[in-house]
Residue frames as qw, qx, qy, qz and C-alpha x, y, z in Angstrom:
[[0.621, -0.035, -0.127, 0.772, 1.86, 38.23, 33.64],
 [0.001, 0.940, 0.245, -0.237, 1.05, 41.73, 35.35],
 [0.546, 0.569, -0.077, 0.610, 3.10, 44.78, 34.03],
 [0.561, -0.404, -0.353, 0.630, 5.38, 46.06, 36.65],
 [0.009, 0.943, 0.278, 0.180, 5.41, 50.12, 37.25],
 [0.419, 0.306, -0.358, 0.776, 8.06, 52.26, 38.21],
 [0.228, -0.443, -0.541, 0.678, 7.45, 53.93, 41.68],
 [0.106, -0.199, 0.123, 0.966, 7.03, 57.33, 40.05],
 [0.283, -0.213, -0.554, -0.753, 4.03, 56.33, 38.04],
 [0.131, -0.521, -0.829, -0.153, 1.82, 55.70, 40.76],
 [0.118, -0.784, -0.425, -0.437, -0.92, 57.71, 41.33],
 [0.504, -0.828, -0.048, 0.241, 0.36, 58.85, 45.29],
 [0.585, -0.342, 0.199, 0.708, 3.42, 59.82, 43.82],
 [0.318, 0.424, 0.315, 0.787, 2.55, 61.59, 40.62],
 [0.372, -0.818, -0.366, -0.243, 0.31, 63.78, 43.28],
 [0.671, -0.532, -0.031, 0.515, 2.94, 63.88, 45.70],
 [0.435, 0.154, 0.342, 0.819, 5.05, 65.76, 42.89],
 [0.034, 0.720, 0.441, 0.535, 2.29, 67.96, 41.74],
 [0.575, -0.744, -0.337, 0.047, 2.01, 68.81, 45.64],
 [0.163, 0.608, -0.545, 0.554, 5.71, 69.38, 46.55],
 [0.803, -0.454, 0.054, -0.382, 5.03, 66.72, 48.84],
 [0.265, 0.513, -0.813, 0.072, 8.59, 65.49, 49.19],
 [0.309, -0.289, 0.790, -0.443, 7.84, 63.41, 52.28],
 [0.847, 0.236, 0.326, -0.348, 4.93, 61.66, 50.83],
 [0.801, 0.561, -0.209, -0.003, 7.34, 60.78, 47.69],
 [0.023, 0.568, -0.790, 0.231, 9.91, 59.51, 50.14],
 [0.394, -0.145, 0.871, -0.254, 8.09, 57.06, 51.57],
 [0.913, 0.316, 0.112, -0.234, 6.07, 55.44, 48.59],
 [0.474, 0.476, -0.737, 0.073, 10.31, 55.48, 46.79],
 [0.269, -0.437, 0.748, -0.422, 11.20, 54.10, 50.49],
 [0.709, 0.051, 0.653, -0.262, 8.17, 50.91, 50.67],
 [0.798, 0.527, -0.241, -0.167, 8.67, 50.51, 46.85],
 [0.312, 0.556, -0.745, 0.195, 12.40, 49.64, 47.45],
 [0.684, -0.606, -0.158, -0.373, 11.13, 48.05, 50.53],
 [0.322, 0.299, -0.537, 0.720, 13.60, 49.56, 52.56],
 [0.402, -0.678, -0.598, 0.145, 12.71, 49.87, 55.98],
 [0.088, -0.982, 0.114, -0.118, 13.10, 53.63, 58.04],
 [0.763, -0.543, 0.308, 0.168, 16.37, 52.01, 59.18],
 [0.759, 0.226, 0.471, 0.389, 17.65, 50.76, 56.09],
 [0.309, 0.839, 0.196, 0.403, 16.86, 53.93, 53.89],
 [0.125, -0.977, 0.166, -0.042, 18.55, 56.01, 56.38],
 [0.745, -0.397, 0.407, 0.348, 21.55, 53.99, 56.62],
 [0.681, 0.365, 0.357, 0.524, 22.01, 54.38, 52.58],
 [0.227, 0.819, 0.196, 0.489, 21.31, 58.20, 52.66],
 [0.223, 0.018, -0.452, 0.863, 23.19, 59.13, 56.39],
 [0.453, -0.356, 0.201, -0.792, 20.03, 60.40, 58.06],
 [0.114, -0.089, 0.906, -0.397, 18.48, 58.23, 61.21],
 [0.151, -0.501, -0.851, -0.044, 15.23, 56.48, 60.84],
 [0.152, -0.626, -0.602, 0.472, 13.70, 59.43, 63.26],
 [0.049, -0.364, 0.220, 0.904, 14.62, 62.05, 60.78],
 [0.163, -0.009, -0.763, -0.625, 13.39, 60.26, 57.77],
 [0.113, -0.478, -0.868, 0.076, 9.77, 59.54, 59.64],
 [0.031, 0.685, 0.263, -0.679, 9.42, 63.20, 60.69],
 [0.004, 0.261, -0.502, -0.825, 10.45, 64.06, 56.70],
 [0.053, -0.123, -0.943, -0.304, 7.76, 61.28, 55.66],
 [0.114, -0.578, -0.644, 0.488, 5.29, 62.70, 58.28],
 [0.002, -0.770, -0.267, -0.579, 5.54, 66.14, 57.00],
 [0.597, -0.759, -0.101, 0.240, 6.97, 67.02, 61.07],
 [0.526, 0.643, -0.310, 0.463, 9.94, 69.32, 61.02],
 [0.257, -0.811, 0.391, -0.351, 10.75, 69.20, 64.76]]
């Protein structure tokens, strides 16, 4: 029986943090939940194309 992890604890995220890498700690939460770009943006009101450019690190 494996032990399960919270998103937060893995290693691309606790970096992501250290970083201020929001976008990189959106999309490990985002494929933990495994929400798609479609899905996640539907729960939070922003469109898929936003949330990829946030994930990306793109601001245009």
């Amino acid at each position: 029986m494996g032990v399960e992890r919270r998103w937060s604890e893995l290693p691309e995220a606790r970096q992501a943090a250290v970083a201020g890498d929001f976008g990189t700690l959106l999309l490990v939460a985002r494929t933990a939940a495994r929400l798609t770009l479609c899905e996640a943006g539907q729960r939070c009101g922003y469109s898929a194309a936003t949330l990829s450019r946030i994930e990306r690190g793109s601001s245009g």
